[in-house]
C-alpha positions, 0 to 999 in steps of 0.5 A: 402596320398597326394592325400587325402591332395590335396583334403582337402586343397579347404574346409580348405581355404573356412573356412580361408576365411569365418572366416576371413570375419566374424571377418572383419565385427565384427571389423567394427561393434565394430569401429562403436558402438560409432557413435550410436545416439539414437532418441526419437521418437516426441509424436504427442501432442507434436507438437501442439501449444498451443494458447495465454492466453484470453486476450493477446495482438494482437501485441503479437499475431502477433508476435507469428504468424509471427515466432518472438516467443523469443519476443512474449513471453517476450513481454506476460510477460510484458503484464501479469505484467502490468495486476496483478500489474496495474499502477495506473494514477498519479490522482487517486482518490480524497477523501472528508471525515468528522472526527467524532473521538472526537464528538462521544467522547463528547457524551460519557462523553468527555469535548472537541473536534476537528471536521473537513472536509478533502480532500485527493488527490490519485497519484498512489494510493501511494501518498496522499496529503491531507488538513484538516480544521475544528473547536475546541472547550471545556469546563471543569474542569481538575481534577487536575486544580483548574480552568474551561476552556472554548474553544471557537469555533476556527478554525485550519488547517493541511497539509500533506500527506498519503503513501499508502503501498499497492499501487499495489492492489485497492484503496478500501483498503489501509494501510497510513502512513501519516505526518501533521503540524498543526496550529491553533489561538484560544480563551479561558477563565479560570474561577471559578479560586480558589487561597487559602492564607494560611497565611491569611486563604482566598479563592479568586476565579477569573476569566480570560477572553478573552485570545488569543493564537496560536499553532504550532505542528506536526503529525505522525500517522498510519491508514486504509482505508476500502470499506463500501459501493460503493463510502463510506469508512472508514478510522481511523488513531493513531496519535502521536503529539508534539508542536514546539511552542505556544503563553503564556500569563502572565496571564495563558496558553492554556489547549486545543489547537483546532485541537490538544487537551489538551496541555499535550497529545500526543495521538489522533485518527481520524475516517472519513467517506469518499466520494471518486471520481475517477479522472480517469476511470481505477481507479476502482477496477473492471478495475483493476482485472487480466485477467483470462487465 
């Protein structure tokens, strides 16, 4: 019996042994588990570089050759700004337009007008100052006047300016606000004045001439301007107008004002054709275009 003991005994520390060194190496698996990284492996197409946009700047490209990439790519976007939304020079464009609103009116039936030349500075394609000088003039018989006017052929002259609301685009199309203060001297004369007596049952007709008079008023109005043809644009305008002062006379008062209107109105339009010179060579609207990638 002991002797069967003795001989079992060298199998029986093998086993302890081999379990012992299984469970070793299952604790130190499990104690390194949590060291685990997992790597992605890189796609090849991952690692190319992609070359700039056409049209990208060579400082930015050495910049990208040259390692400096966090740069290079601030400075291409920059670059990229500056082609959508061009800055326009502060001498854009100069502008030469002939208002033709109300002598296209008188054709159809209308008894006075104002007609005028008008030169429009572009700076920045945003702020315009403009001048505009011309003539009025009319002849008639209000409906609710007892009397003929007769307007002769004044000048008047307004200054101002336009703000453009769509400065980052072309200057082919624009949308205006614009501000204006008028002022014109001018002469008129009133006659087939009828004056009935109702006591005495008379009708006295009369005339007034060689009145002078003078005129102060302002102008906010709203307009387009539009491309028609290569240097040939159209551009109308609604304007609102008020008198700050005019000169009365003891023997009658102005019913037209040339460049205004009749003195009662308060509404007028402006239609120009338009002859634009660019003042600078990147002011046309083909320079202007953003750079296709």
């Amino acid at each position: 019996m002991r002797r069967l003991i003795d001989s079992t005994r060298p199998s029986f520390y093998r086993t302890i042994i081999v379990m012992t060194m299984v469970f070793t190496v299952a604790l130190g698996s499990m104690a390194q588990e949590p060291d685990k990284r997992h790597v992605t492996p890189v796609k090849p197409e991952t690692n190319q570089v992609k070359p700039p946009p056409k049209g990208t700047d060579e400082k930015i490209i050495q910049q990208y050759i040259s390692g400096d990439s966090a740069k290079a790519v601030e400075e291409a976007r920059k670059d990229s700004l500056r082609r959508v939304y061009y800055r326009y020079p502060r001498l854009t464009d100069l502008t030469i337009g002939l208002n033709l609103a109300e002598p296209l009116f008188m054709a159809f039936g209308q008894s006075y007008a104002s007609a005028d030349i008008n030169a429009t500075l572009n700076m920045w394609n945003r702020i315009q100052p403009t001048v505009e000088l011309g003539l009025g003039w009319a002849k008639a018989t209000p409906d609710d006047m007892n009397f003929t006017y007769k307007g002769k052929p004044s000048p008047y002259f307004k200054v101002g300016a336009n703000y453009n609301f769509m400065f980052k685009n072309t200057p082919d199309y624009q949308a205006l606000i614009g501000l204006r203060l008028g002022y014109s001297t001018f002469g008129y004369d009133v006659t087939d004045a009828h004056y009935v007596n109702s006591y005495w049952q008379e009708d006295f007709t009369f005339d007034i001439t060689g009145q002078r008079s003078h005129a102060l008023w302002g102008e906010v109005g709203a307009g387009l301007k539009v491309k028609l043809w290569g240097p040939v644009a159209m551009a109308w305008m609604i304007r609102y107008h008020g008198i700050f002062n005019y000169g009365k006379n003891t023997q009658s008062r102005p019913w037209f004002i040339p460049g205004y209107g009749p003195r009662n109105s308060s509404l007028s339009l402006s239609l120009n054709i338009c002859y634009t010179l660019p003042l600078h060579r990147t002011a046309t609207s083909s320079d202007n275009k953003p750079a296709q990638p």
